[in-house]
C-alpha positions, 0 to 999 in steps of 0.5 A: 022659542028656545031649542032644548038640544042646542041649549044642552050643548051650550051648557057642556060648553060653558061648564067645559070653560070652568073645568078648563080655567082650572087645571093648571097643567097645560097638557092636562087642560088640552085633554080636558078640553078634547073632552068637553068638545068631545062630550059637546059632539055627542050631546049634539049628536043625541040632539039631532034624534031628539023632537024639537019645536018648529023654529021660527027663521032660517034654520029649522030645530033639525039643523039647529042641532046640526050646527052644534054638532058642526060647532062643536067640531069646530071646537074639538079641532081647537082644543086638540090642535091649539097650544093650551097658553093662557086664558085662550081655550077658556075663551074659545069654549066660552065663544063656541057656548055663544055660538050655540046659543045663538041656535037655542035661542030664536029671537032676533034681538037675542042673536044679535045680542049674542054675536056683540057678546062674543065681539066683547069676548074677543076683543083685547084692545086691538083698535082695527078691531074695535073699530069694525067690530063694534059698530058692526055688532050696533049695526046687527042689534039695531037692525034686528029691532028696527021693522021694514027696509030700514032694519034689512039695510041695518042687518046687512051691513052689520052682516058685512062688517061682522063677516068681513065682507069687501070693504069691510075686511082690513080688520080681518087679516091682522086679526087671523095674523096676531089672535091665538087661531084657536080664538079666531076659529071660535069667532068665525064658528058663529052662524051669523047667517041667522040674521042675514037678510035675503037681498039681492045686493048683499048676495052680490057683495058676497059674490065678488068678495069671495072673488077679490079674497080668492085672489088675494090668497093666490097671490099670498106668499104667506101661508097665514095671510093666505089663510086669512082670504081664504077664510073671507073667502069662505064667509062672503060664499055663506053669504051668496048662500052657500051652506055655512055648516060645510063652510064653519067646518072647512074653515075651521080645519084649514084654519087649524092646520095653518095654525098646527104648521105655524107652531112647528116652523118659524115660517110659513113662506111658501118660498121656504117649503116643507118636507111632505114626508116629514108631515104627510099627515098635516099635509093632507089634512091642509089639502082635505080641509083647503079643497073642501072649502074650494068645493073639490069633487066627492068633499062636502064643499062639492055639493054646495059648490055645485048647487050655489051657482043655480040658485043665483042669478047668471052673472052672480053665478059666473063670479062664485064659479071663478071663485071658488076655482080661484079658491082651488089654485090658492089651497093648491099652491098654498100645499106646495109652498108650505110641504113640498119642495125642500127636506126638513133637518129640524125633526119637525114633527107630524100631527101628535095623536090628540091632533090626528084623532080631531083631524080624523074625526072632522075630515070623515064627516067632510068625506061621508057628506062629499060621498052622500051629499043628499045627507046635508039636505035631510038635515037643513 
């Protein structure tokens, strides 16, 4: 089956990447590219009135053209928040068409296909990397093709390799620390979770993932290997079964407002401090974003934090709510470390109005759903 909306938002992507590639100012490629993700947002949006087929898995034609629209939110926040260097949001729109893609087209073969594409894409010759990354994408084809018990197990850990499930996770914090963040959201925004078999040890690998990452991020003094936990963090509670569409966006915000603050200062210890009057606009949307991925009360996160606990077993259920409280502390402490505590002398700016008009639009979403959660449910 191939979904017509979806398939639309990957065609705004891909001519986005072409349009991008060609403007050599790089101010005026940062506006093309808040325009091709604000096009993207709004053909995702008219896709979710439109009739679609029934679709085989997971996600239903519905939900398909929601998580477009939560991709391509993901994708407004990177082209409004990150430096235009390089062939960087080029590359970024071009992973946001092959996340999209993977909810137009509903073969498992040509998912898998997608998710190895976007590893090649990625990929600039970091060996860690390669080393996890490429076996995991085998892992995920091979899986896929192959019937029965045998291609669950495949599926399974090519799902905890690809989304950097405990002990498969060195390569993820090295990359979040030396990959433009821009590309690191766009990698992450892909729903792996259309081929992740429904096991029973995978949710529990899940679960104490999402544990051993949460205190990892606590325990960080760095502001961007904090981020890299919390996102691990984020991605083994999509695979415990929380919503991947709450969780692409929180992550997605968290990620880019790390990235935001790293190119204003030259530190990101929390030892060093900010200047919340400085940035108060920053500040909050980190807190927003962070507390949302914790399932902070009246934020999107809430419901799902909320709901995932009684959808697992006992003990599963116990491990997510430590979690995801752990996650809380984390994004706290991550929010006085990095804008509280000292005044700034350098005139370090707040978010430029590009910038607030993305965080604006994302945090409102994650609001809206947070106050009417019953939202998330008529659109999955």
């Amino acid at each position: 089956m191939i979904a017509l909306g979806p398939l639309a938002v990957v065609l705004v992507w891909l001519v986005g990447a072409v349009v991008v590639g060609r403007v050599v100012d790089p101010r005026q490629a940062r506006r093309a590219a808040t325009w091709t993700a604000s096009v993207a947002v709004g053909v995702s949006a008219v896709a979710m009135a439109l009739p679609e087929a029934p679709l085989a898995g997971p996600v239903s034609a519905g939900a398909g053209a929601v998580g477009c629209l939560v991709i391509s939110l993901a994708g407004l926040l990177v082209a409004a928040m990150s430096p235009v260097e390089g062939a960087a949001p080029v590359l970024a729109a071009r992973l946001f068409a092959v996340a999209c893609g993977l909810l137009a087209f509903r073969y498992a073969v040509v998912e898998a296909a997608l998710l190895a594409l976007g590893t090649y894409l990625v990929w600039s010759g970091d060996r860690l990397f390669a080393r996890y990354q490429f076996p995991g994408a085998l892992l995920l084809i091979i899986g896929a093709v192959l019937p029965g018990p045998v291609g669950t197990v495949l599926l399974a850990a090519g799902v905890v390799v690809r989304m950097a499930a405990f002990p498969a996770h060195a390569w993820f914090p090295r990359f979040v620390d030396r990959t433009p963040m821009g590309v690191v959201v766009a990698y992450q925004a892909a729903p792996v979770v259309l081929l992740e078999p429904s096991t029973v040890v995978l949710t529990a690998i899940g679960a104490v993932t999402a544990l051993t990452a949460a205190v990892f991020a606590a325990a960080s003094d760095d502001g961007r290997r904090g981020l890299a936990y919390l996102l691990i963090t984020a991605n083994a509670l999509v695979i415990t079964g929380a919503s991947w569409l709450v969780g692409t966006l929180a992550a997605a915000g968290l990620a880019m407002t790390v990235g935001a603050l790293a190119a204003r200062r030259e530190s990101l210890s929390v030892h060093d401090g900010g200047d919340f009057a400085a940035t108060p606009r920053l500040a909050v949307a980190y807190l927003v974003f962070g507390l949302s991925l914790a399932g902070f009360p009246l934020l999107a996160g809430f419901a799902e934090g909320h709901h995932l606990p009684h959808a697992v077993a006992t003990p599963i259920a116990v491990v997510v709510v430590i979690a995801l409280s752990v996650a809380g502390i984390a994004v706290l402490r991550g929010f006085l470390g990095l804008f509280t505590r000292r005044r700034v002398v350098d005139g370090e700016r707040d978010l430029t109005p590009l910038e607030n008009y993305a965080v604006v639009v994302t945090m409102a979403v994650l609001v809206v759903v947070g106050l009417a959660p019953g939202l998330l449910s008529l659109v999955t």
